[in-house]
MARNU-32033 format. One line per 10 residues: number of its first residue (from 1); for each residue x, y, z of N, C-alpha, C. Coordinates in steps of 0.05 Angstrom, whole numbers. Example, Ala and Ser with C-alpha at 12.3 -4.5 7.8 and 13.67 -1.06 7.14 Angstrom:
BEGIN
1	264 -114 156 246 -90 156 264 -66 156  257 -45 142 273 -21 143 258 1 157 $
// end
This chain:
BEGIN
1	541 1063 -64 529 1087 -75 503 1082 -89  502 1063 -94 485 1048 -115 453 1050 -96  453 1025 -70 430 1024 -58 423 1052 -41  447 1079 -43 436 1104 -28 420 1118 -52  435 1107 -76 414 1131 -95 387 1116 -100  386 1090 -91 360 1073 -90 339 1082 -77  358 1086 -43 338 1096 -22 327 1119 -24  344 1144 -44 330 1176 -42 308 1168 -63  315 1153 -83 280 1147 -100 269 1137 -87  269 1118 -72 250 1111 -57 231 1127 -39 $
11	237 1143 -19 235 1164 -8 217 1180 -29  230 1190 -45 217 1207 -64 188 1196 -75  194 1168 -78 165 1158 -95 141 1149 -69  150 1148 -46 135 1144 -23 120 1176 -15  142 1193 -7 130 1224 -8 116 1233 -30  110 1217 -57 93 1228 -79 65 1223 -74  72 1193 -57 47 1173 -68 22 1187 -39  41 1202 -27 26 1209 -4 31 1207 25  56 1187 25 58 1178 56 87 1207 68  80 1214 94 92 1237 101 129 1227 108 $
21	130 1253 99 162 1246 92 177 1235 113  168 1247 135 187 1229 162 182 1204 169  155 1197 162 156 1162 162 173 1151 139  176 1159 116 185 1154 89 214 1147 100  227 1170 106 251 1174 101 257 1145 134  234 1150 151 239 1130 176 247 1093 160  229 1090 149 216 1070 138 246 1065 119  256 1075 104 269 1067 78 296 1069 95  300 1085 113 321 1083 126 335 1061 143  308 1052 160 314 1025 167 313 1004 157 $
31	294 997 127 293 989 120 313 973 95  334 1002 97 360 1000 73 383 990 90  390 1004 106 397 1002 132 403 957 140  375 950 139 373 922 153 389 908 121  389 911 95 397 901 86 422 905 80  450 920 89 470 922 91 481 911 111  461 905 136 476 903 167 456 886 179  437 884 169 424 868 179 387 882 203  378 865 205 353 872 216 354 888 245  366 864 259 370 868 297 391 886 291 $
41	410 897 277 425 919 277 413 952 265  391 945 253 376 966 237 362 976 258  348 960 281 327 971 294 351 987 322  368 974 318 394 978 346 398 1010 338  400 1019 313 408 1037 300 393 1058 304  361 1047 293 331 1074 295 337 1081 326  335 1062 344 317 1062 371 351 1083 388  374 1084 382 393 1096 396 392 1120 377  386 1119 358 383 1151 340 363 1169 348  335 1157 361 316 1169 364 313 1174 389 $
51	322 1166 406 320 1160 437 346 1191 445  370 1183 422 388 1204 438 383 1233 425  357 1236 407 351 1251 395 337 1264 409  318 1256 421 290 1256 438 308 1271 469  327 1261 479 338 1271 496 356 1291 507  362 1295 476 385 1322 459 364 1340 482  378 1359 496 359 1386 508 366 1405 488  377 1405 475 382 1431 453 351 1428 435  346 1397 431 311 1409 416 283 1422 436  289 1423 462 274 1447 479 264 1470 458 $
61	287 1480 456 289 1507 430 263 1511 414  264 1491 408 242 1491 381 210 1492 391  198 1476 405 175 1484 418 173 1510 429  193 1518 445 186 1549 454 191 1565 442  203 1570 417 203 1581 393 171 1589 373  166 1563 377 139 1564 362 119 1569 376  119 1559 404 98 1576 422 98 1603 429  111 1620 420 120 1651 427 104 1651 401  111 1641 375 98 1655 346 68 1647 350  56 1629 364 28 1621 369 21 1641 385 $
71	28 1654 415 16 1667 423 25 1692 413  42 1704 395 38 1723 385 18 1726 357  14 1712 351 -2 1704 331 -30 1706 335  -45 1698 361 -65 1697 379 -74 1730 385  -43 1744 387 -57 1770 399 -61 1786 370  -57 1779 356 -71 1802 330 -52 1814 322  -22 1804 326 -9 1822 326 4 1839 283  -5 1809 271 -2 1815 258 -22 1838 232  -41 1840 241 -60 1859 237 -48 1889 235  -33 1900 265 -23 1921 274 1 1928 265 $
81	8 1906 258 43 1912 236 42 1926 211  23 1911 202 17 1920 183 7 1950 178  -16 1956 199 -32 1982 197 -8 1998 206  14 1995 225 36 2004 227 49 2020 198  57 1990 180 74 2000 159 62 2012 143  38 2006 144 15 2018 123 20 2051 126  12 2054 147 19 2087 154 38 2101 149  60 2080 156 90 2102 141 86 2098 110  79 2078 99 87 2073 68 66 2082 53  42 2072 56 15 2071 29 10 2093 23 $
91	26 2113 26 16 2137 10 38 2132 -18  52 2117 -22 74 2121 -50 57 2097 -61  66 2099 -82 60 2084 -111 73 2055 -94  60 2038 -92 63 2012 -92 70 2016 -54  56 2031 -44 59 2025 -11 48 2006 2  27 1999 -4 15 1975 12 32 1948 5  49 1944 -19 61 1917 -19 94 1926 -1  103 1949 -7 123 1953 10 118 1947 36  96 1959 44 87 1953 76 79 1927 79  79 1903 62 68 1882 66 98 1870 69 $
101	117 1880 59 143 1868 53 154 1869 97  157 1899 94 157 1906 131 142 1891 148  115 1892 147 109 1879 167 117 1845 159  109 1836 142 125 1805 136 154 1801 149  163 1820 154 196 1819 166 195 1812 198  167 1837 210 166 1845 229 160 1816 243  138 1798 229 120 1782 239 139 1749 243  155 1756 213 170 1739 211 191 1729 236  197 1756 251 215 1762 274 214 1741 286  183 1743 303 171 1734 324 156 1700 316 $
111	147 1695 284 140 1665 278 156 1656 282  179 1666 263 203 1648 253 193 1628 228  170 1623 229 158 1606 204 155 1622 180  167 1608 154 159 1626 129 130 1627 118  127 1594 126 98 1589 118 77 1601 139  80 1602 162 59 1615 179 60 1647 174  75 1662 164 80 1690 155 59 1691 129  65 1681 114 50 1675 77 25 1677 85  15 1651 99 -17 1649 114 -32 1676 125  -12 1685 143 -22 1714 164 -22 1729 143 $
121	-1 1733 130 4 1765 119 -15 1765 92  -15 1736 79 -43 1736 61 -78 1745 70  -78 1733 85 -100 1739 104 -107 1778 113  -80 1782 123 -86 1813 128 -79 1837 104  -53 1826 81 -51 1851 65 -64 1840 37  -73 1827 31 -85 1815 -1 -116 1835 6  -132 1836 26 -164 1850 19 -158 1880 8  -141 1885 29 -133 1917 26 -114 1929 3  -108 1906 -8 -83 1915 -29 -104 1907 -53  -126 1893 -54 -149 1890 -82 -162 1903 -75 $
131	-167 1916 -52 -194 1939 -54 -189 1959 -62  -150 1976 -61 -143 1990 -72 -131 1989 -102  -137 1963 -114 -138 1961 -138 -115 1949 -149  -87 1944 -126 -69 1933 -143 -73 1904 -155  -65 1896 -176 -54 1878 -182 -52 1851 -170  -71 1834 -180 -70 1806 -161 -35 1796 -171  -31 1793 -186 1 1785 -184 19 1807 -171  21 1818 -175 36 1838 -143 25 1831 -117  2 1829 -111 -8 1830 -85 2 1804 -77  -17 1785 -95 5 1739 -77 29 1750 -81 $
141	45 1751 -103 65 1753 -104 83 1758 -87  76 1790 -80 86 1803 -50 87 1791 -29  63 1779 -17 56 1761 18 63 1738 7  69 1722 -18 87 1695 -11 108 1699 -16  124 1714 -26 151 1716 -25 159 1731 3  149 1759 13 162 1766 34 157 1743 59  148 1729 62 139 1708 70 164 1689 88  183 1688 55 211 1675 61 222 1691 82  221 1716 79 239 1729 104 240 1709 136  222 1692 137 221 1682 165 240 1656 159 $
151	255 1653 142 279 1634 146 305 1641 150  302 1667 147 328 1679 157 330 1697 179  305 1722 185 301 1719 209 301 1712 230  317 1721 248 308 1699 275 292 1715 293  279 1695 305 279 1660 311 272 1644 287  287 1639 269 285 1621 253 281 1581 255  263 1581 248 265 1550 250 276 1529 233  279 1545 206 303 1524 193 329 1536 208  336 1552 216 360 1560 223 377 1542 245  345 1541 267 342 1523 297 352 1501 285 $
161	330 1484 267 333 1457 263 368 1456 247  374 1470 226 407 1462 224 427 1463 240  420 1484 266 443 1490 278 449 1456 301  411 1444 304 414 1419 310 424 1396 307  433 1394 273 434 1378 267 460 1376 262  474 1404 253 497 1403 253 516 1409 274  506 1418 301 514 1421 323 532 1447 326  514 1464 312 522 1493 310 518 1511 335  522 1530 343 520 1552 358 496 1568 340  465 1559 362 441 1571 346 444 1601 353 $
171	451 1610 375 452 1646 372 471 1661 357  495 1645 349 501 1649 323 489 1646 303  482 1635 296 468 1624 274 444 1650 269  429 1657 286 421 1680 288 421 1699 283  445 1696 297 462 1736 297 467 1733 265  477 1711 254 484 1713 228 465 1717 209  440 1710 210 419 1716 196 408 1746 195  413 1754 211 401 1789 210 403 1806 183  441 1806 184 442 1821 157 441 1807 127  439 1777 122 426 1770 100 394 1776 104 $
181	379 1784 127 343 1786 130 336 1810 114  358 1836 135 354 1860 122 360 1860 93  380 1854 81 388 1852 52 361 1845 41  350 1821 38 338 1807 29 312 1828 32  302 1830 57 280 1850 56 284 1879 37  311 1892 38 307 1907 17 315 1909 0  320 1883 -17 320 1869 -40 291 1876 -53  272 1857 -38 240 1848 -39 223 1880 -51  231 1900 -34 232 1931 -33 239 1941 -63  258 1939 -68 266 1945 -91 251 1925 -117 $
191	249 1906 -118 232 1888 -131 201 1901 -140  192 1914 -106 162 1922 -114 170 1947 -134  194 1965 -122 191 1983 -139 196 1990 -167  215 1974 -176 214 1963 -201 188 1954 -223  170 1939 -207 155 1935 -216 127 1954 -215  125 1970 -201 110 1989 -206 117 2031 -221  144 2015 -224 162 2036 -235 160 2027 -264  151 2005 -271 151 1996 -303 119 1998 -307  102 1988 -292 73 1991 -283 61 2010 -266  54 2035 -265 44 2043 -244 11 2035 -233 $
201	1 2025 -258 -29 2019 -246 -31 1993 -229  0 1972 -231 -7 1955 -210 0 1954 -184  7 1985 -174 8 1991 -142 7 2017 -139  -18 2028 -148 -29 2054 -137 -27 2060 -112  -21 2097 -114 -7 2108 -87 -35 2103 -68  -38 2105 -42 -61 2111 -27 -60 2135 -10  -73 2143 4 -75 2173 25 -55 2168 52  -49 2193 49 -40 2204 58 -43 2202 96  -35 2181 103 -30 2198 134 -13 2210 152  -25 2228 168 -15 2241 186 -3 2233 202 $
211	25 2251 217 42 2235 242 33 2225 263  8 2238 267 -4 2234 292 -25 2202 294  -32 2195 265 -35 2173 268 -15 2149 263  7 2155 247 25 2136 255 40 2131 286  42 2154 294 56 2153 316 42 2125 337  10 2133 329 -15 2116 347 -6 2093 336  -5 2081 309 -4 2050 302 18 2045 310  49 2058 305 61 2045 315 80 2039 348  67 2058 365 55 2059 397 44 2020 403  26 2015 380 9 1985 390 28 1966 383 $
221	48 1966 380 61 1942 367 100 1945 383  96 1970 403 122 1963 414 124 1939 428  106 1930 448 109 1911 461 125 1886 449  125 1875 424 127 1853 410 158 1866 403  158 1893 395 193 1898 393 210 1899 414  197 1901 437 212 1904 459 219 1872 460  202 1847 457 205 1814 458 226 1815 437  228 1815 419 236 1811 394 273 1821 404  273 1851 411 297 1864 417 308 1849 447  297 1834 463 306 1824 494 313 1789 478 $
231	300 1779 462 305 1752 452 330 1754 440  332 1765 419 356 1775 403 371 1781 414  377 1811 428 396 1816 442 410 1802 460  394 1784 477 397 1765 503 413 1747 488  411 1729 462 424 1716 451 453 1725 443  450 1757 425 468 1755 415 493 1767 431  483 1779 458 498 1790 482 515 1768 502  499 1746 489 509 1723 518 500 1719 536  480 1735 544 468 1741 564 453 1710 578  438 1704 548 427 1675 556 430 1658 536 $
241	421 1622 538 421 1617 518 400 1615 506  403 1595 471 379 1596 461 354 1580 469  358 1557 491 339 1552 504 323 1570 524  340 1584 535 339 1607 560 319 1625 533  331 1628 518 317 1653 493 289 1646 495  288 1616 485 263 1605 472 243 1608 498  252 1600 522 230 1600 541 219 1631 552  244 1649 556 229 1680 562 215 1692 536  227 1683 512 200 1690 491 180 1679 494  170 1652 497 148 1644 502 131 1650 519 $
251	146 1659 550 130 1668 568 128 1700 564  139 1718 554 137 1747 544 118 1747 517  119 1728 496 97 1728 490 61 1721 500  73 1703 525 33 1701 529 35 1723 549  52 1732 566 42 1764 579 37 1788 560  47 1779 537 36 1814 519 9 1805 508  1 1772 501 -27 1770 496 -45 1756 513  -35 1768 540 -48 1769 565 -67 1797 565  -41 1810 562 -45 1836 575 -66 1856 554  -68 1834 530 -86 1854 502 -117 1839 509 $
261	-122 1820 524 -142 1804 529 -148 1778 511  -122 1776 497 -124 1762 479 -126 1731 485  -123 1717 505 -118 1704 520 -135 1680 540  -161 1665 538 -174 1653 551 -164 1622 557  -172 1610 574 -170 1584 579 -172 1568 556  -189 1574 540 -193 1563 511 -183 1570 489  -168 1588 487 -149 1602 472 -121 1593 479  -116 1586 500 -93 1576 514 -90 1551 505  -108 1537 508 -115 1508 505 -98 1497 478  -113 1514 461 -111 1517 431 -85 1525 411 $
271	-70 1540 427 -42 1543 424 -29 1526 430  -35 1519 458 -9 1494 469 -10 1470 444  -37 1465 429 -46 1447 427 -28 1448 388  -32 1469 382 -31 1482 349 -1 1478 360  15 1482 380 47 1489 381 65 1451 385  42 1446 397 50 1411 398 46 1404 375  22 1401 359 26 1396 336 38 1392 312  54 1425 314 68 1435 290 102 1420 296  104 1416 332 129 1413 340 130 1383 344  115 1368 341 110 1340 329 107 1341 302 $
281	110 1346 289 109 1342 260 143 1347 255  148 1374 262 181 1374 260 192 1349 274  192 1340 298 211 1320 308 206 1299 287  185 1291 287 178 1265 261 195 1267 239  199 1292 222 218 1288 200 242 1296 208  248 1311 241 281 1303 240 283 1268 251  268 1262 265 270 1238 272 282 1220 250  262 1215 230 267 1206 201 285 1211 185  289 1242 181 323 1246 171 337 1235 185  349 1228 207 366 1224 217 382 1196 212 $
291	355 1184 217 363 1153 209 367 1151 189  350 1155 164 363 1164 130 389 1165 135  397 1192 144 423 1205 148 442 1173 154  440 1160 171 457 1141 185 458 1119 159  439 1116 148 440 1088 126 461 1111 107  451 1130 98 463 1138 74 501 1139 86  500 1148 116 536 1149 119 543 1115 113  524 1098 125 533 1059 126 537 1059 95  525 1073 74 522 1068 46 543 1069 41  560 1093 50 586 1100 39 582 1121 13 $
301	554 1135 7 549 1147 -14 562 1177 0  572 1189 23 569 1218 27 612 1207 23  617 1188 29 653 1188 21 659 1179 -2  637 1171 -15 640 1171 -48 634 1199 -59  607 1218 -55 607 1248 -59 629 1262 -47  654 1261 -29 669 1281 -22 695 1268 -42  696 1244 -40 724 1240 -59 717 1241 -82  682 1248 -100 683 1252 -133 696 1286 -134  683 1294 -116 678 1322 -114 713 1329 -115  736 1316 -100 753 1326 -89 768 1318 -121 $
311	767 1291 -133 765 1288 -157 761 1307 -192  741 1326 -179 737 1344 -195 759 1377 -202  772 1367 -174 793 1393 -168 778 1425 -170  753 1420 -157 732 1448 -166 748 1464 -142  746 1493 -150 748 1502 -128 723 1510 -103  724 1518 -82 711 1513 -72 677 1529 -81  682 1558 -96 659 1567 -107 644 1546 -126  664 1530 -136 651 1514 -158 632 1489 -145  640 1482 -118 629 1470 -103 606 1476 -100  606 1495 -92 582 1511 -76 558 1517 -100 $
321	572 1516 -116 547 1517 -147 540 1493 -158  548 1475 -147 544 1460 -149 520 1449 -139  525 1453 -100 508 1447 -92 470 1462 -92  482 1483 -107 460 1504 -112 445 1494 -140  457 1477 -151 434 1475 -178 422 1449 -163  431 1432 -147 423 1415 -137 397 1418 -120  395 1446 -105 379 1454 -92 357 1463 -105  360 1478 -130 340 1486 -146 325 1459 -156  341 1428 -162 320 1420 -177 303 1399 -153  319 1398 -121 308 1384 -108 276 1411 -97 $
331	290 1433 -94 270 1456 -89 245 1452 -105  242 1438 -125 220 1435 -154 206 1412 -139  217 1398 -119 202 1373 -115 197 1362 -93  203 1382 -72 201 1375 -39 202 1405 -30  182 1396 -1 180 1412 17 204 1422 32  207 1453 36 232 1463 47 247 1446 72  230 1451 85 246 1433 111 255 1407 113  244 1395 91 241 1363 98 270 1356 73  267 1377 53 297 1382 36 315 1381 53  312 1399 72 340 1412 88 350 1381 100 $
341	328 1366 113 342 1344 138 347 1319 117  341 1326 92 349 1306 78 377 1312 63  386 1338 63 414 1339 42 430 1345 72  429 1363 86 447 1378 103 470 1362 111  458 1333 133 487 1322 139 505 1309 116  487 1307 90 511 1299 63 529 1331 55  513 1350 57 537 1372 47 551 1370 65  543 1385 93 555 1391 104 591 1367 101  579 1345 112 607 1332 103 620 1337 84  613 1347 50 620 1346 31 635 1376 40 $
351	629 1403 40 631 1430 47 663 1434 75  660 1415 96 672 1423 109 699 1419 112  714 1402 90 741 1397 97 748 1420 68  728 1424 59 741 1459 43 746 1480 54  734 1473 80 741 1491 95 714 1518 102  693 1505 89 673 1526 92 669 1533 115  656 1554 132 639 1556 157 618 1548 158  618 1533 169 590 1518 174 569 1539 185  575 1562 205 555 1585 204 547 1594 178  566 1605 162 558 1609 136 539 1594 122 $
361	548 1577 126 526 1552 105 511 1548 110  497 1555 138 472 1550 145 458 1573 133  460 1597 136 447 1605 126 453 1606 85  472 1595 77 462 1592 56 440 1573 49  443 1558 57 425 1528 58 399 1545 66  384 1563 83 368 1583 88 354 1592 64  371 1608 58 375 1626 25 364 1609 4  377 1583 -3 368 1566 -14 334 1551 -15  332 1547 15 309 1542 19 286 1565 14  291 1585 20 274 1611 11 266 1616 -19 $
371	288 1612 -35 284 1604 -60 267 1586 -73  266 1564 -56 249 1539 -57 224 1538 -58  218 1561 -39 191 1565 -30 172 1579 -43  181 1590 -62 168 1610 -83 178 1604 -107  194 1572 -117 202 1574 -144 181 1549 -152  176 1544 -177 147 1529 -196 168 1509 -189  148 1476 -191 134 1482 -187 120 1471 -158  137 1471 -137 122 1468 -111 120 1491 -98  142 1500 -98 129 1524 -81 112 1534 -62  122 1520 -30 94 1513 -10 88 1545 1 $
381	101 1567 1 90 1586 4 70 1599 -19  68 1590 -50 54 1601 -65 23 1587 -56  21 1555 -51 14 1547 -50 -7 1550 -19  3 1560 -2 -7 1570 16 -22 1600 14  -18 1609 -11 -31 1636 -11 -53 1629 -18  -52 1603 -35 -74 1597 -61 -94 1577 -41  -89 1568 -20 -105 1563 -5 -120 1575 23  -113 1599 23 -122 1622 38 -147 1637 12  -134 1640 -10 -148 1658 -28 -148 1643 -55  -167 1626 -56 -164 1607 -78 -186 1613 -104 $
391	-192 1642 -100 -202 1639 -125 -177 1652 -136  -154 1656 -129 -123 1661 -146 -116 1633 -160  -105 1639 -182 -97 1622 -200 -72 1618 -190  -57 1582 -192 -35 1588 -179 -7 1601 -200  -15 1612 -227 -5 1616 -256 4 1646 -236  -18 1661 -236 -13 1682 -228 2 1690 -200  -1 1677 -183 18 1681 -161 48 1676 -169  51 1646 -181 78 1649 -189 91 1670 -212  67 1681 -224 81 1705 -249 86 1726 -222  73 1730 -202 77 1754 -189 102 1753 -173 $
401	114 1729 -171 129 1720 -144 157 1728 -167  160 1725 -184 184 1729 -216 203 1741 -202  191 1779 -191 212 1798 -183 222 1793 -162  209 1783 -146 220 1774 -117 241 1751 -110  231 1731 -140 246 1705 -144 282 1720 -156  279 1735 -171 306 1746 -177 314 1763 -153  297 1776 -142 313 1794 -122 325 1767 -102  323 1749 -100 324 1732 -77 355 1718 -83  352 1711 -119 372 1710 -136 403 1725 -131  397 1753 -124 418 1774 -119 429 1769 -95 $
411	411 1768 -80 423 1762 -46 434 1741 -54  429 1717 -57 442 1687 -55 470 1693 -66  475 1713 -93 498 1723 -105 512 1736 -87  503 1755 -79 516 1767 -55 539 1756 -37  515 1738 -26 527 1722 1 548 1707 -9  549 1691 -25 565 1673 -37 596 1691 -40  594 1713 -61 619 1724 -67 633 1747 -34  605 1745 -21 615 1760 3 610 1751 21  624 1737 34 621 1716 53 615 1735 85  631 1756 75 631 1772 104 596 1782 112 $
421	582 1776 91 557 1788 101 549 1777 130  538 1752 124 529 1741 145 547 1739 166  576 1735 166 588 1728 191 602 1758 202  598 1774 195 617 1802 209 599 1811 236  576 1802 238 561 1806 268 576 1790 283  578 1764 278 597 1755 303 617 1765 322  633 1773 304 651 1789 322 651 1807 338  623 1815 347 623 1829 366 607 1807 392  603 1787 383 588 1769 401 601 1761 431  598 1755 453 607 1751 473 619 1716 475 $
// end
């Protein structure tokens, strides 16, 4: 137990100093690894971890996942979501951050990334929400926290990568995320209005439009619900799987930003290129978790954590709060994803002879991570606002992010004492 709590500082002081976490966690893994078992057994270890990793077809998923959010991303779509929600909402006191909350849901659908939502939705609702005067802490506040919605949303990509790792049923995993998304989204809802219900000058109403122009904004943006409703449904019907999912989204997304002109040989180029990227960067830190993962089981530190734990005679809520303050203070000091491939296969072992659902837990572990993302002081979605729009202080984004940080608070309460949230869609699943 001793050389595993060696190797997570280690890790930790390597990811400080600058070096990226999936070499870190690569590096310390085999490297901790050779001194329990030896060298020629360390490398025996990486090269059959990575190889049968690399060959898993279940990580297909993930590239065509993220190439659907690239070429929907390409066609503007998130521009139109917005002018969408804008139309039903901005005429009430604090409508443009409500509508930033909706379309963040909307966009989130189709990214699946929390951080690529934060980026877009900063970009499109922060000019128009300061030209109408609200409130720079409402406005970041709003587009980095609704932001999170794309981790529980699906196509989710933390959702993808746990159901990988733990060898979950990802269209479950899915289906199960919906009604913690909606919750959570009108959680976020209630948050704005609270806060402009105590403040009204920091989300002034705006004008008034007519049905006839909403009807028009939101006419431009079926296409992407009709993708969104055939991905989903197709999954959660049986119809296909989530590889089958990932590839007709991908190709239904470049026909809808075909068909807007959104689309050139060099625009093409540029996606494939932005979607390899992002999907090489993920394999690199599951790569690297993984092998971590393998030294820390050789450690014997995850059957020392299940027999302290079992030791403690907690029940299983007490468990689970457990693992949640744990999350908050690892949430203070690492990036969401690279958290997740670093604790998951230790809970999960620890969680499952309690008998948890491991569907469940994924999306708590989700929930968790969303929290992460907007709590001081890393916070890579605050941090992403503040580098879109950096004459924001990052003081003030996180004062703005507060209501959203508690509303996020409620859901996680929720889920926990009502387990049935997330899993009662199943049962209708095929």
């Amino acid at each position: 137990m001793t050389i595993a709590l060696i190797g997570f500082a280690t890790v930790l002081i390597l990811a400080f100093i600058g070096i990226p976490l999936g070499f870190s966690m690569l590096t310390v893994g085999v490297g901790f690894f050779a001194l329990l078992r030896g060298f020629d057994p360390a490398m025996i270890m990486a090269g059959q971890t990575i190889s049968s990793m690399a060959a898993n077809d279940a990580l297909s998923v993930v590239p065509m996942f993220i190439l659907m959010g690239t070429f929907i991303y390409r066609a503007n779509l998130a521009e139109e979501l917005y002018d969408a929600a804008h139309s039903l909402l901005g005429h009430r006191k604090g409508g443009l951050a409500y509508a930033t909350v909706l379309a963040s849901a909307g966009f989130a659908a189709i990214s699946g990334s929390s951080i690529a939502t934060a980026a877009t939705m900063t970009k499109v609702a922060m000019p128009p929400m300061r030209r109408r005067g609200y409130s720079d802490s409402l406005a970041s506040g709003c587009v980095s926290s609704a932001g999170t919605l794309g981790a529980l949303i699906p196509p989710s990509v933390p959702l993808l990568i746990y159901g990988i790792i733990t060898q979950q049923d990802i269209g479950k995993l899915f289906a199960a995320g919906i009604t913690p998304g909606i919750l959570l989204g009108l959680l976020f809802m209630t948050a704005v209005w609270w806060t402009v219900h105590r403040n009204p000058a920091k989300g002034p109403a705006g004008d008034y439009v007519g049905w006839k122009t909403r009807l028009q904004r939101i006419s431009k943006v079926w296409g992407v619900l009709a993708l969104f409703l055939l991905v989903v449904g197709g999954l959660y019907s049986g119809l296909f799987t989530a590889t089958e999912a990932g590839g007709i989204g991908a190709m239904g997304a470049l026909a809808f930003a075909s068909a807007r002109g959104k689309i050139s040989r060099r625009t093409l180029l540029e996606a494939l290129v932005e979607a390899g990227r992002t999907t090489a960067m993920i394999f690199i830190i599951a790569f690297g978790g993984l092998v971590f993962a393998n030294f820390i089981t050789m450690s014997g530190l995850t059957t020392t954590l299940v027999a302290w734990i079992q030791s403690l005679h907690l029940p299983t809520i007490g468990v689970i709060l457990v693992i949640v303050l744990i999350y908050v203070v690892l949430g203070s000091l690492m990036e969401a994803i690279s958290m997740m491939l670093l604790t998951v296969p230790v809970f999960a072992a620890v969680v499952q002879p309690l008998g948890v659902d491991l569907i469940w837990f994924g999306i708590f572990i989700a929930m968790m991570i969303e929290i992460g993302l907007i709590h001081p002081p890393v916070g890579m979605n605050v941090f992403m606002v503040k580098a879109v729009m950096p004459e924001l202080s990052v003081r003030t984004i996180f004062a703005g992010t507060i209501p959203f940080l508690v509303a996020s608070v409620v859901a996680l309460a929720l889920i926990i004492a009502f387990p049935s949230i997330p899993l009662w869609p199943l049962q209708f699943m095929r």
